[in-house]
LUMKOLVEX-188165 format. One record per residue (C-alpha): residue in one letter; x, y negated, z. Coordinates in steps of 0.001 Angstrom, whole numbers, plus 500000, padded with zeros to 6 digits. Each point is the difference from the previous one (the first is absolute). Layout:
// LUMKOLVEX-188165
A/X/Y/Z
...
This chain:
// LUMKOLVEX-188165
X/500000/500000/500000
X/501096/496458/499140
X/499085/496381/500866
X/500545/498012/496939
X/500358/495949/500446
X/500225/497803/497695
X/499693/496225/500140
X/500740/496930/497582
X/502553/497644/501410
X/499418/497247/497238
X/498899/499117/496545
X/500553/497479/497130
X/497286/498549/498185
X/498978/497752/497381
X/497985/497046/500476
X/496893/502768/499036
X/500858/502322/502579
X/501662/502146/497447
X/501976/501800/501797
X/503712/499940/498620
X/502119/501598/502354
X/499650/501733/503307
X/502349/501847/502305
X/498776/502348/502418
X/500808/503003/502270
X/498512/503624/500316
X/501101/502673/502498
X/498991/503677/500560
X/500796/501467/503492
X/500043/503334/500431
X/498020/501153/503235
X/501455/502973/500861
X/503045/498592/501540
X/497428/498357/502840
X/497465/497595/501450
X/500837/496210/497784
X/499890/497533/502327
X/499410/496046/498801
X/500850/497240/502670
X/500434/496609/500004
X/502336/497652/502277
X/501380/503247/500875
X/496676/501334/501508
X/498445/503125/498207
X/496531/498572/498898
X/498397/503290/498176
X/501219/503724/499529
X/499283/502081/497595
X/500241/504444/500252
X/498927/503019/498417
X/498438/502513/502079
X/498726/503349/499180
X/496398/500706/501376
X/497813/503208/499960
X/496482/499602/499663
X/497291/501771/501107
C-alpha cells in the first residue's frame, strides 16, 4: 500500500490564465516500512498506518 502526494508549488500564466509553466512535486511512500507521521513546528499533527482487520 502507498500514500501518493502530490502538490503544485507554482505556476506561470498568461494574462488569460493560460497556464505556461508550472513546477510541482509528487511523492509515493511506501507503507510498509511504518506508521507516516506529518508534524508541524516539530509537533506530529496527524498519523497515518495500515492495519490488518478481520471481520466478522
Amino acid at each position: 500500500m502507498f500514500v501518493i502526494q502530490e502538490g503544485l508549488q507554482f505556476r506561470i500564466t498568461r494574462k488569460n490564465e493560460e497556464v505556461v509553466a508550472s513546477i510541482g512535486w509528487k511523492n509515493v511512500i511506501s507503507m510498509d516500512k511504518g506508521p507516516i507521521t506529518i508534524m508541524q513546528n516539530g509537533e506530529p499533527i496527524l498519523k497515518f498506518k495500515f492495519e490488518e482487520i478481520d471481520f466478522i
